[in-house]
C-alpha positions in Angstrom: 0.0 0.0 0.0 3.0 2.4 0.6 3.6 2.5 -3.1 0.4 4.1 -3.9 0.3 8.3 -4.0 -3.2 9.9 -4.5 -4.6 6.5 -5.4 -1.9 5.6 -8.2 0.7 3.0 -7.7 4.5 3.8 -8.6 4.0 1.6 -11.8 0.9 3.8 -12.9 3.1 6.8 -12.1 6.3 5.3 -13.9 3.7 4.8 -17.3 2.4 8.1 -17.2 5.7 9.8 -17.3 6.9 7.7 -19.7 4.0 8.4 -21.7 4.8 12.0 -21.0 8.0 12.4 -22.4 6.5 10.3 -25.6 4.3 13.2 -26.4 7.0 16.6 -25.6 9.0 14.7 -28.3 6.8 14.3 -30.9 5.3 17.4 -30.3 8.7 19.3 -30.6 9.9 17.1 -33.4 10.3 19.5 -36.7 7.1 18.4 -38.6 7.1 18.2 -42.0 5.6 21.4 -44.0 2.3 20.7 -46.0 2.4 23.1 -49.4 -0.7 25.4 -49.5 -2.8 26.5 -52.0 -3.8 29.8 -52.4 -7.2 30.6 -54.2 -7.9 33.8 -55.6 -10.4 35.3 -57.8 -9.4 38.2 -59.9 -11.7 40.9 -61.0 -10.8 43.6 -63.7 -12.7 46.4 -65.1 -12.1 49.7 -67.3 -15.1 52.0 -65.5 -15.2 54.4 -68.2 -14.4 57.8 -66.8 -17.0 60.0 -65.3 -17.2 61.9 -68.1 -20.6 63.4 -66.9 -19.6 64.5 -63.3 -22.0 66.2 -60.5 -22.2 67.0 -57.1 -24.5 64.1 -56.2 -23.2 62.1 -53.1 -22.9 58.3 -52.4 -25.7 58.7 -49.9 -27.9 61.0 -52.0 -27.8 58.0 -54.7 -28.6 55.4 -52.4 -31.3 57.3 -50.7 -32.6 58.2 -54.2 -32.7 54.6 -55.5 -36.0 53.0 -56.6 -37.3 50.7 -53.8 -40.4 48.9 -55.4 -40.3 46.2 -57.5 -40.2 46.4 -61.3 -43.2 43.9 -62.6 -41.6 42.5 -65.7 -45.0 42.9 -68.3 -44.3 46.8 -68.0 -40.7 46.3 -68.9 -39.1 47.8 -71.6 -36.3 44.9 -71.9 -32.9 46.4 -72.5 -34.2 49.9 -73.5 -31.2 52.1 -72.1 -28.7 52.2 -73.5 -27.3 55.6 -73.5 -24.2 56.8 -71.0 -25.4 57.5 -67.6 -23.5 59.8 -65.0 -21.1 58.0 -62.6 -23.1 59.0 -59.7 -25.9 56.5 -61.3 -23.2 53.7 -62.3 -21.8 53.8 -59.4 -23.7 51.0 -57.3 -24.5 48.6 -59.6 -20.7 48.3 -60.2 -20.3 48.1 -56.4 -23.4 45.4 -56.1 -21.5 43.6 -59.4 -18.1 43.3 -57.3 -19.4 42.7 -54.1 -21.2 39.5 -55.6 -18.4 38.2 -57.5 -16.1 38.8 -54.0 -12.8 39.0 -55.5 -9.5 39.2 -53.5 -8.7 42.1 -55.8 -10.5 44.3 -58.0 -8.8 46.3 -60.6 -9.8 49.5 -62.4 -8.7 51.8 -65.8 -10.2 54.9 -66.4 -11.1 55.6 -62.4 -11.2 59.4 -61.2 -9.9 60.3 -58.0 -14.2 60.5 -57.2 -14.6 57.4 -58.7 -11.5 55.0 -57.0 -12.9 57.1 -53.4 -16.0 56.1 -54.1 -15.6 52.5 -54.4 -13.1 52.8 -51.6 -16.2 54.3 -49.4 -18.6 51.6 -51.0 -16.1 48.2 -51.3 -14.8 49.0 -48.0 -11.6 48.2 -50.0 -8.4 49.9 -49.5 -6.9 50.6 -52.6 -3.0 51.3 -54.2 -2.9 53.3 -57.3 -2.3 57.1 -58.3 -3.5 59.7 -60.9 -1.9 59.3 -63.8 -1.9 62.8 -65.2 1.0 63.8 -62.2 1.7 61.0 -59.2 -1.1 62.3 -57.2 -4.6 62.9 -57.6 -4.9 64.4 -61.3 -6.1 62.1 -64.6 -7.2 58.4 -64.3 -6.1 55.6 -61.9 -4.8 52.5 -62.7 -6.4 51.5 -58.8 -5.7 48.0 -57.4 -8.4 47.3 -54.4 -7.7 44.6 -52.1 -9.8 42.4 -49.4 -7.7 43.5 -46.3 -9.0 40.7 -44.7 -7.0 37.5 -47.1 -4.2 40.2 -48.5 -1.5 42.5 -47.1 0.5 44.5 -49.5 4.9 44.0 -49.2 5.6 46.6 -51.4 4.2 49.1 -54.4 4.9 51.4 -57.5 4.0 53.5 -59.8 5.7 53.9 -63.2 5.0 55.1 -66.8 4.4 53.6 -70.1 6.8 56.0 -71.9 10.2 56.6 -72.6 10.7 58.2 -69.3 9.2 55.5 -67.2 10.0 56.9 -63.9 8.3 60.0 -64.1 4.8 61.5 -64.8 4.7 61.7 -69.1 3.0 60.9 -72.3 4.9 58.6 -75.1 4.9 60.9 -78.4 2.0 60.7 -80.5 -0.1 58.6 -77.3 -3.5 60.0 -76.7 -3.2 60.3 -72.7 -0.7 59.9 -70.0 0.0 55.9 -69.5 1.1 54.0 -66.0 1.3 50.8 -64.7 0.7 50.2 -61.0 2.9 47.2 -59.8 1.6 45.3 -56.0 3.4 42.6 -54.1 0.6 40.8 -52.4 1.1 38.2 -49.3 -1.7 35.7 -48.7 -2.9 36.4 -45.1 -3.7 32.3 -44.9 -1.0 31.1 -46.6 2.0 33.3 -46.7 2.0 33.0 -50.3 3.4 36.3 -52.4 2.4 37.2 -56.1 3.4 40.3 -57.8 -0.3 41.9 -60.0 0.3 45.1 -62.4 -2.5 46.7 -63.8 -2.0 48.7 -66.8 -3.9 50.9 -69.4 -2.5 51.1 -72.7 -3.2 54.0 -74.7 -6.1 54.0 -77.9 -4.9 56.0 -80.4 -1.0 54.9 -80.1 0.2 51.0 -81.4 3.5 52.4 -80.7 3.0 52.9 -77.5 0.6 50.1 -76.6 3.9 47.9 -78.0 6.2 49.6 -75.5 4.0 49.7 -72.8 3.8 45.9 -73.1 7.8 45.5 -73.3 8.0 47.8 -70.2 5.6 45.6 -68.3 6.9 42.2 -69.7 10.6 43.2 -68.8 9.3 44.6 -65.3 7.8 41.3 -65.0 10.4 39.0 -66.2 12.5 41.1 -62.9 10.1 40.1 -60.8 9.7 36.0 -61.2 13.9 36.1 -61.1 14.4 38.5 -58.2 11.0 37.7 -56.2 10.8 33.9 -57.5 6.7 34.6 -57.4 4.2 34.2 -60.0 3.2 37.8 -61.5 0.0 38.9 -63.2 -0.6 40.8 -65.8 -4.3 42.7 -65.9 -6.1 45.8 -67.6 -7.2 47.2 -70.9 -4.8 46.6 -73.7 -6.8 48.7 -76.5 -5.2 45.7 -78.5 -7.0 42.7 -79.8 -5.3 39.7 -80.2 -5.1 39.6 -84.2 -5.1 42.9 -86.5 -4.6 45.8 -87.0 -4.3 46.7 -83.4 -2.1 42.8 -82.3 0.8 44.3 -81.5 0.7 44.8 -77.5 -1.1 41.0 -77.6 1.7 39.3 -79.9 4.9 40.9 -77.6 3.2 40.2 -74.2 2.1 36.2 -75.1 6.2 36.1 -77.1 4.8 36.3 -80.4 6.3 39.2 -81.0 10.0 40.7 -80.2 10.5 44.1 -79.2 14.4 45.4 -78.6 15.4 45.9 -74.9 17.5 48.6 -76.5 14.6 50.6 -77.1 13.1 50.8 -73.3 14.6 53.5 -71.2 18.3 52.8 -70.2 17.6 53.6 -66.2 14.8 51.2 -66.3 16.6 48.0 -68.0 19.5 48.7 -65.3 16.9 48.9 -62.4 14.7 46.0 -63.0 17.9 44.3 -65.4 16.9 40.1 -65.4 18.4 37.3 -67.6 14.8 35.6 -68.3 15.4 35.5 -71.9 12.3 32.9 -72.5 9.5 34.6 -70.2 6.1 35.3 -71.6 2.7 35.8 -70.6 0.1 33.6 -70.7 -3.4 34.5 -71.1 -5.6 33.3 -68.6 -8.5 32.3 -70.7 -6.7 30.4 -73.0 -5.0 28.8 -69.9 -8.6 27.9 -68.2 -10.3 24.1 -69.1 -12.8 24.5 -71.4 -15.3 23.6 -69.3 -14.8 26.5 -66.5 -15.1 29.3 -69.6 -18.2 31.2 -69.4 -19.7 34.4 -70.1 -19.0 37.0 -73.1 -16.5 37.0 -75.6 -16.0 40.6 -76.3 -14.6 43.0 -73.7 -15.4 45.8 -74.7 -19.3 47.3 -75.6 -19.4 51.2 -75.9 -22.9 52.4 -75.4 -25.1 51.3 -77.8 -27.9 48.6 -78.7 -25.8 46.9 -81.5 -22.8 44.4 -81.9 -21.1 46.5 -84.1 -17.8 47.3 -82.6 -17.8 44.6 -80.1 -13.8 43.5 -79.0 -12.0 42.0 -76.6 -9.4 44.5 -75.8 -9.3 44.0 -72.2 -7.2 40.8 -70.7 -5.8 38.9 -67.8 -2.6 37.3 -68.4 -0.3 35.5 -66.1 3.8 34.2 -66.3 4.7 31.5 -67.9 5.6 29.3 -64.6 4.9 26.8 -62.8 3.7 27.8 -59.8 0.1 28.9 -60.7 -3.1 27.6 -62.4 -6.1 29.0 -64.2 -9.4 27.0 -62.9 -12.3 29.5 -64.1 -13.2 32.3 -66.1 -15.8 34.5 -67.1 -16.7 37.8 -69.1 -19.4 39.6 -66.9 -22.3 41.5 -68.6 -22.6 45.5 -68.4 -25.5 46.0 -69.2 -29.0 44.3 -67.5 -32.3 44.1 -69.5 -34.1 46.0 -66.8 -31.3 49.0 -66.6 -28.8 50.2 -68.1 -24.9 49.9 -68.6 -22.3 50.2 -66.3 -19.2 51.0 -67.9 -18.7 50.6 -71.8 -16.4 47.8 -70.9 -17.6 44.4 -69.5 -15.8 43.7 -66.1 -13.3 40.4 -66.7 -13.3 37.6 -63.6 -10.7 34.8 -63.4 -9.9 32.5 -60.0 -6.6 31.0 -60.4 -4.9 29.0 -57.8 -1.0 29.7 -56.6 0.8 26.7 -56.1 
């Protein structure tokens, strides 16, 4: 009986400790790391500018919107078609992204009102600046983010010209032209990826072409320095055959452009020896089966086909360490309203591996 303490025998005791110092061992034994996947889903849109601007507030369009219910025999089915003000467009793009629930969202041709008010609406932070002069002035190339599955490493601005580092216009362009470039880190899985949103000019092929050699070599820095999967999203003003191919064929490697042509300062910056990197576009890189939606990007505002294109892409590198699972073309325009944006809004999830 002396061998007993608080009703357990010195065997019982000698077992337990035993069993003990099993389990701190194999708890503190280095344990073998599972890979992660990380999901994302991708959403890209040109706004169109607010080309109609007022002074009408988020609040006075929310307080001013219709609440009854439409009864569909006094519907006039897709009857509007002409422009309407931001302040109008404004929450049926936030309602369209919202939906879809992207991990980030991506605009061309945002204001400074129009990038706040998403900001306001989304709840989104965003990273992006005017184009017109670094700050506030001309149109954003905005990248929103969920704060909430992304943190951002690091960020820039630069410019689709031949002085890249600075606010200017390539000769001959129609606008001012920028790139934003984001490293992202997965909150959940620790993953990075590099995303650059660009807008390439519409009355230029010159300068779309550059503008895609500036990104592509910007790129082709990143995968070697960064070792991460970059993606490449906006409206190209570029289709992928034509008249118009150029900035298609030299992004996908169809098409060479000389690295003695870009901006000296910026080849030594971001200098890389990835003499075989390309894009890839997303669509093309999705199963068949998980491609839905539109064909043609972009719309204008008007009631006909005429003039439909797909301009507007998502592209990603040509490694390993990602994969395209779906992808659709969004609509613009619903039959009991009218359109959003003269651009449909692009959607991709892809999967870093």
């Amino acid at each position: 009986m002396m061998d007993r303490v608080f009703g357990l025998s010195l065997r019982e005791k000698m077992l337990g400790l035993a069993v003990l110092s099993c389990l701190v061992v194999l708890f503190n034994y280095p344990q073998a790391t599972v890979a992660q996947e990380t999901n994302l889903r991708i959403q890209s849109w040109n706004l169109r500018y607010d080309s109609k601007p007022n002074d009408i507030t988020v609040q006075q369009t929310i307080e001013g919107l219709n609440s009854t219910l439409p009864i569909d025999v006094d519907t006039k089915w897709f009857s509007n078609y002409t422009e309407q003000p931001w302040s109008s467009r404004r929450i049926g793009v936030k309602n369209e992204v919202q939906f879809n629930n992207p991990e980030i969202f991506t605009v061309n041709e945002g204001l400074h009102r129009q990038v706040e008010d998403l900001k306001e609406l989304l709840g989104y932070p965003y990273i992006g600046v005017g184009r017109d002069d670094g700050g506030e002035a001309g149109e954003y190339e905005a990248v929103f983010y969920n704060p909430h599955a992304l943190e951002v490493v690091s960020n820039d601005t630069f410019w689709l010209s031949d002085t890249p580092f600075e606010p200017s216009k390539y000769p001959g362009a129609g606008s001012y032209r920028s790139a934003t470039v984001v490293h992202f880190r997965s909150l959940d899985t620790g993953s990075t990826f590099v995303l650059i949103n660009a807008h390439l000019d519409d009355q230029s092929d010159d300068q779309r072409k550059l503008g895609a050699a500036l990104v592509k070599y910007r790129a082709a820095y990143e995968v070697e320095n960064k070792h991460v999967p970059v993606i490449f999203v906006g409206d190209f003003n570029s289709q992928v055959t034509g008249d118009s191919d150029g900035a298609y064929l030299i992004s996908t490697g169809q098409q060479t452009f000389s690295e003695s042509d870009l901006n000296s300062t910026f080849t030594d910056k971001y200098s890389n020896s990835l003499t075989d990197f390309n894009f890839l576009d997303i669509l093309e890189e999705t199963p068949a089966e998980n491609r839905m939606g539109n064909l043609a990007t972009f719309t204008g505002f008007k009631d006909t086909t005429s003039g439909f294109s797909r301009i507007d892409f998502q592209f990603a590198s040509n490694t390993t360490d990602w994969e395209a699972v779906r992808f659709k073309v969004g609509d613009n325009w619903y039959d009991d309203s009218f359109y959003l944006s003269d651009h449909r809004p692009v959607i991709s999830d892809i999967v870093l591996n």
